[in-house]
N, C-alpha and C positions, 0 to 999 in steps of 0.2 A: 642439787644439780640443776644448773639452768638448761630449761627446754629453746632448742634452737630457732631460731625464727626464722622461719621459713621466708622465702622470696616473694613471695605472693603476699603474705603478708604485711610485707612493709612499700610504703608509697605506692600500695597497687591503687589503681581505679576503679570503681564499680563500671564499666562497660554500660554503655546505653545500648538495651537490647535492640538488635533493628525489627523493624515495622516488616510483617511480614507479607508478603504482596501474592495475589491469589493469583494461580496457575490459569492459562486463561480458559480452561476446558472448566474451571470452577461454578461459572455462573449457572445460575437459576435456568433452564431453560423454558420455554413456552409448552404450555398444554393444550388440549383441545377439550373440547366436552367430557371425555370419558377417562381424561385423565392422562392420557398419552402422548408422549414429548414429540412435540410437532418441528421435526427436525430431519435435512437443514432447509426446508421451506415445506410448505403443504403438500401433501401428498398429490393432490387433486392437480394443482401447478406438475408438478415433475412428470405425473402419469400425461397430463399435455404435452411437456417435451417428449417424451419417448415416443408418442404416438409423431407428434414431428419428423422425428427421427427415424422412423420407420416408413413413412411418408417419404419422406426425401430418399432413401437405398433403396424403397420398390421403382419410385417414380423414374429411374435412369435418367433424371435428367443435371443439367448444370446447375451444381454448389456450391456456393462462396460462403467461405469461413473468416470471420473479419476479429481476429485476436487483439486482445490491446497488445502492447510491446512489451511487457514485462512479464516476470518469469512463470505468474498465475497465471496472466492469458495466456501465451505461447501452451505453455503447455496444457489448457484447459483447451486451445485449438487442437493437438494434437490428439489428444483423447477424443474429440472429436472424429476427427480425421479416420485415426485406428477403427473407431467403431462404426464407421458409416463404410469403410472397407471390409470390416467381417460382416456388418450384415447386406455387404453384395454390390453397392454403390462402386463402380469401376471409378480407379483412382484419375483415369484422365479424364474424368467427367467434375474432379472436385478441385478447386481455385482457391488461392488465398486471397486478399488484400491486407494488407497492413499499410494505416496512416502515415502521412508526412510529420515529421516533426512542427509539432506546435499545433497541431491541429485534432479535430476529431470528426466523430461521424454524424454528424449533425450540419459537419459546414456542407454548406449549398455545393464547392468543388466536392468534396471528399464523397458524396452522394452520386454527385454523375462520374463521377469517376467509378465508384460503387457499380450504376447501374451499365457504366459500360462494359463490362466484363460478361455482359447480357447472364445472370442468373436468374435460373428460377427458382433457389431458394437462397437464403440468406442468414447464416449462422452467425450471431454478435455473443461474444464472450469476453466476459470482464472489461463489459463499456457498454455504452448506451444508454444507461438508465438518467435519462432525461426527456421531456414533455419535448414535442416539436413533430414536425412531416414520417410519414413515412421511411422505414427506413432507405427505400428508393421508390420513385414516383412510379415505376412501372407497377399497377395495380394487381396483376396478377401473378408478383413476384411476394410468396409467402416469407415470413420472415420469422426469425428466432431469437430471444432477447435470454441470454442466461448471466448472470452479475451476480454481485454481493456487497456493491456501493448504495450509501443510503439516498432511497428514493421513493416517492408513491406517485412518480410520473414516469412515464415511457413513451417513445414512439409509438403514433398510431398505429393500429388495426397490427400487431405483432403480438407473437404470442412469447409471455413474459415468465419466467421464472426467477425468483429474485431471496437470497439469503438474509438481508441484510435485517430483517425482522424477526430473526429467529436465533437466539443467542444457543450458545457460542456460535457466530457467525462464520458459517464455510469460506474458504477462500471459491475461486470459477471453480479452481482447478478442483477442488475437492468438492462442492458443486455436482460438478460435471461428470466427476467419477461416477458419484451414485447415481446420480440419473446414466449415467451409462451402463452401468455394471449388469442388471439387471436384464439388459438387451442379448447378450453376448456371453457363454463363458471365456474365452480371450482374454475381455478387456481388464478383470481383476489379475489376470499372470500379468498380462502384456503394457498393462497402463497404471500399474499400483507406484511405481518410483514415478511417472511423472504426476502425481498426486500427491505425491511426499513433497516433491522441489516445489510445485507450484504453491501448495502449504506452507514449507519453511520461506519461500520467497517473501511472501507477505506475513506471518505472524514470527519468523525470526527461526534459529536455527536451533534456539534450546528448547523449542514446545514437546512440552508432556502430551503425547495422545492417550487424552483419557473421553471416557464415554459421554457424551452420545458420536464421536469420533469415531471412525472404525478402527479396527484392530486391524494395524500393517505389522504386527510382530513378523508376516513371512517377507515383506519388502525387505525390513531392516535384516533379516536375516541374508538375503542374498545381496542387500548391498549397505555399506556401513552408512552412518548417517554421516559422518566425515566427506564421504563420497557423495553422495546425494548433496550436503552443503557443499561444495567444490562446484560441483555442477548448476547449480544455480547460481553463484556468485560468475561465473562464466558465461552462464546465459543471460545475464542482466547487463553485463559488460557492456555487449557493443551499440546497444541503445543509449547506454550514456554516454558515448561518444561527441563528438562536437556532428560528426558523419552521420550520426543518430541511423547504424548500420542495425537497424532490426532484423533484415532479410536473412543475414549471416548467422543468427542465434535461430530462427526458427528451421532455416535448411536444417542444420546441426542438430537440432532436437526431431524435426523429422525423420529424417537418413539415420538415426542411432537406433541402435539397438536396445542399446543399454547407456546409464549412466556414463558408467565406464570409457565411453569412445567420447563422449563430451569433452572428458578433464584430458586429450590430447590433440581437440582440438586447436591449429594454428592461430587462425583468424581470432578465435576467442581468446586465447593465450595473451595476444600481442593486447587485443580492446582492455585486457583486464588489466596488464598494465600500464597501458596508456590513462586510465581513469584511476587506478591507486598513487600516481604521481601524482594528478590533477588534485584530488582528495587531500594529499598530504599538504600540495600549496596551500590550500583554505581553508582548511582542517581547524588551523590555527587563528582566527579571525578572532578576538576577541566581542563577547555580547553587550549589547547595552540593553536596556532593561523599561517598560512603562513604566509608568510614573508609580501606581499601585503594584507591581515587581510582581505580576502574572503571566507576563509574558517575558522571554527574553531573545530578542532580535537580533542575529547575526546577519550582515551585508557582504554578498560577494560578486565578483563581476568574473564569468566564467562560461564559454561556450557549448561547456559539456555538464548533461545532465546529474550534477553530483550534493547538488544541494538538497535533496533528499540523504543519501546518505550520511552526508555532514549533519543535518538534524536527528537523524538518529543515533547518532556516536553522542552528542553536546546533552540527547534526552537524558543519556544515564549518564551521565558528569556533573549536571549541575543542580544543585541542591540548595534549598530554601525553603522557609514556610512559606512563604506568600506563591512562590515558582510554581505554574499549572501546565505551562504550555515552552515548545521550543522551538525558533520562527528561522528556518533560511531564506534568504530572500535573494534569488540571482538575477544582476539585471544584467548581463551578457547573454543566457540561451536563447533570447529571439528581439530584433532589433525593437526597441520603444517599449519591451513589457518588464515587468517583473513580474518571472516567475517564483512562488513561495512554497516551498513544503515545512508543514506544521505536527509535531509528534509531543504527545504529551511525557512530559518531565517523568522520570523514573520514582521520583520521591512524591509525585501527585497519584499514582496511579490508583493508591487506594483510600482516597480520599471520598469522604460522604457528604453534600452526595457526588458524583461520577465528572471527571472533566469530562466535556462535552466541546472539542474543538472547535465543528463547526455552529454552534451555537453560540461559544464567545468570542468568533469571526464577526457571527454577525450581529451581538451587542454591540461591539463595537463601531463597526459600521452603521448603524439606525443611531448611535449619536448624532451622523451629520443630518442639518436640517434642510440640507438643499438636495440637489438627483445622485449622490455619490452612488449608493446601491445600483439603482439604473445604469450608470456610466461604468462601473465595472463590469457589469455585464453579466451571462452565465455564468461565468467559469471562473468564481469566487466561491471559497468553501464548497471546493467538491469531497466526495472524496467518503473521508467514514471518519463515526466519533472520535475515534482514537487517533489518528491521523487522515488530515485532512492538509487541501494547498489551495491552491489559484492560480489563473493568468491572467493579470489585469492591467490596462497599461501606465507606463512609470510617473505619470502627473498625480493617478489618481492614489498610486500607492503610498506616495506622499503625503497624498491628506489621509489615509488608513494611519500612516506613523503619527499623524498631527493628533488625530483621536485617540491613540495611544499613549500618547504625550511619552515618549519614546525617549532617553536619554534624559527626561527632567528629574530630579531631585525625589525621591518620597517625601511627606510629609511626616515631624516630628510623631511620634507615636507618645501620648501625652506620659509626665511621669517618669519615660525614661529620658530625659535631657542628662541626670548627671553621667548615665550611664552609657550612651551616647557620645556625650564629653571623654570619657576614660577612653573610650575604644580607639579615639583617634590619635589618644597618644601611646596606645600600647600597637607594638605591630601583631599584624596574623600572622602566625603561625602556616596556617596553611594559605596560602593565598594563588590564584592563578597564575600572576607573573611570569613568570618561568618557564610555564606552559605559551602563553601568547608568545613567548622572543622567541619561540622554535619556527615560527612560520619567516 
């Protein structure tokens, strides 16, 4: 009797197992002398903030809270905000600012504008962390720096607490929780989802909270992480607008309660879809590639903030051994620049040793031999290893692509010419085609 041949057995494939990519709570964290994981920054740093913070609700006097516009800061200000009202700070005594588009708080307007608002203290979350004046010239306006972007420069005479040296790296929002939490019993009931959104905001919607992370097992109990993702994808909306309407995402995370009232917010509703059409227009952009195929550059011309997203959707699509990096570059969001957000390739992530974005920004860059680096100015490779961008204006970005030798040819890889040969008369199989005619 013949034994049946099973399906699996005939023409199957041995499958290539995939490469398995570390959870990002996995890394090595920082110790101190005695052994102890020194997270998510020095003790000594955060016990400064708290005493700030308790400084500023006894003082009654006027606070401005200066949130970057995205969905870490926003809500890394409001946990602010919450906790400087349970411990006693009267809420018409506390101010927001939020920046203009294209700008930061470093520029000389964005500073008097700052110091018009006459505060006597000055709360900066998820921004700042850059060398330069005061965060306003009024001397005896105290100031507060909390981040988690890579820097060993700050605003003078501020007092600094900073993540970004201490892996797994907090987002503000998570940051700010624990330096809050400790002030307040409140702020762990009342401020744990917006520590969740601010979180997923920045490291993505499917994060494993695992240790030295807290355990939000009761967040996610009273609100689904579905819900929590909804709401941030809402809150991030109206800043990518062309309107670049920040105001309208932070009222709404203010005035809420809960998650829950976000995801029926109007305003928000309309920005999200106004930016998921814009998205799908450019979505589609086909990349071209440096010469050595480590970078790959998509170019689009777009008013609204979405060329960050579109790099993160192209990070886990496109795959290569040579691929480390995934470059949008929009020259529409501010007249004469190209703005760039940069995310490393899904299939680099766990590569030895570590893609380093802003590091091979700025290899690149120290190629040229004349002032390129100067002439771009600050605000190249900001940002963090893993994702990183720029604002630089559109002359110089050009010669960035010329250093990149951007759209040129690779060079024969020695050896393989016959194989090389074959490939361009056999077609791919899988090829992107099909995906670029959808745009």
């Amino acid at each position: 009797m013949k034994r049946k041949t099973t399906e699996s057995s005939v023409g199957s494939k041995s499958k290539r197992p995939k490469e398995a990519i570390p959870d990002y709570c996995d890394v090595e964290p920082r110790r101190d002398e005695r052994q102890g994981i020194m997270w998510p920054a020095p003790e000594e740093a955060m016990d400064e903030a708290r005493e700030f913070l308790r400084k500023c609700a006894s003082a009654q006097q006027k606070t401005l809270i200066v949130p970057d516009k995205d969905a870490d800061g926003l809500d890394a200000g409001v946990i602010i905000h919450r906790t400087l009202t349970a411990l006693g700070l009267s809420p018409c005594l506390i101010d927001v600012y939020l920046v203009k588009k294209g700008t930061n708080i470093h520029d000389e307007e964005e500073r008097a504008l700052m110091q018009a608002k006459d505060p006597k203290f000055v709360i900066v979350v998820d921004q700042g962390s850059r060398s330069g004046p005061p965060v306003v010239d009024d001397p005896d306006v105290q100031s507060l720096i909390i981040d988690h972007h890579l820097s060993d420069e700050f605003p003078k005479n501020a007092t600094v607490v900073s993540a970004c040296h201490y892996p797994p790296v907090a987002t503000s929002a998570l940051l700010t929780y624990e330096i809050c939490k400790p002030l307040h019993p409140d702020v762990a009931s009342k401020c744990g989802y917006l520590c969740a959104m601010g979180t997923h905001g920045d490291l993505g919607t499917t994060l494993k909270w695992k240790q030295p992370f807290p355990d939000m097992a009761e967040t996610f109990r009273a609100y689904s992480k579905k819900t929590i993702n909804d709401a941030v994808s809402l809150i991030n909306a109206p800043r990518r607008t062309a309107k670049f309407d920040v105001v309208s995402a932070w009222e709404a995370l203010l005035h809420a309660k809960d998650p829950k009232e976000i995801l029926s917010n109007k305003r928000l509703l309309e920005a999200r879809a106004e930016i998921n059409e814009e998205v799908e227009r450019h979505t589609h952009t086909p990349p071209k590639f440096s010469k050595d195929g480590k970078i790959a550059v998509l170019r689009i011309h777009s008013a609204a903030q979405v060329h960050p997203v579109i790099a993160t959707r192209w990070a886990g699509h496109l795959q290569s051994k040579a691929l480390e990096i995934v470059m949008v570059a929009n020259a529409g969001y501010l007249p004469g620049m190209v703005n760039f957000s940069c995310r490393i390739a899904r299939c680099a992530r766990n590569r030895d040793p570590p893609v380093n974005i802003i590091s091979s920004l700025k290899a690149v860059a120290d190629l040229d031999t004349t002032d390129l680096v100067q002439r771009m100015g600050d605000s190249f490779a900001r940002g963090h290893k893993e994702a990183s961008g720029g604002i630089i204006p559109a002359a110089e970005f050009e010669e960035l692509m010329a250093l990149m030798r951007v759209g040129e040819k690779a060079d024969p890889v020695p050896g393989e010419g016959a194989k090389a040969k074959k490939n361009t008369t056999t077609p791919q199989k899988n090829n992107l085609m099909n995906y670029f005619a959808k745009g």
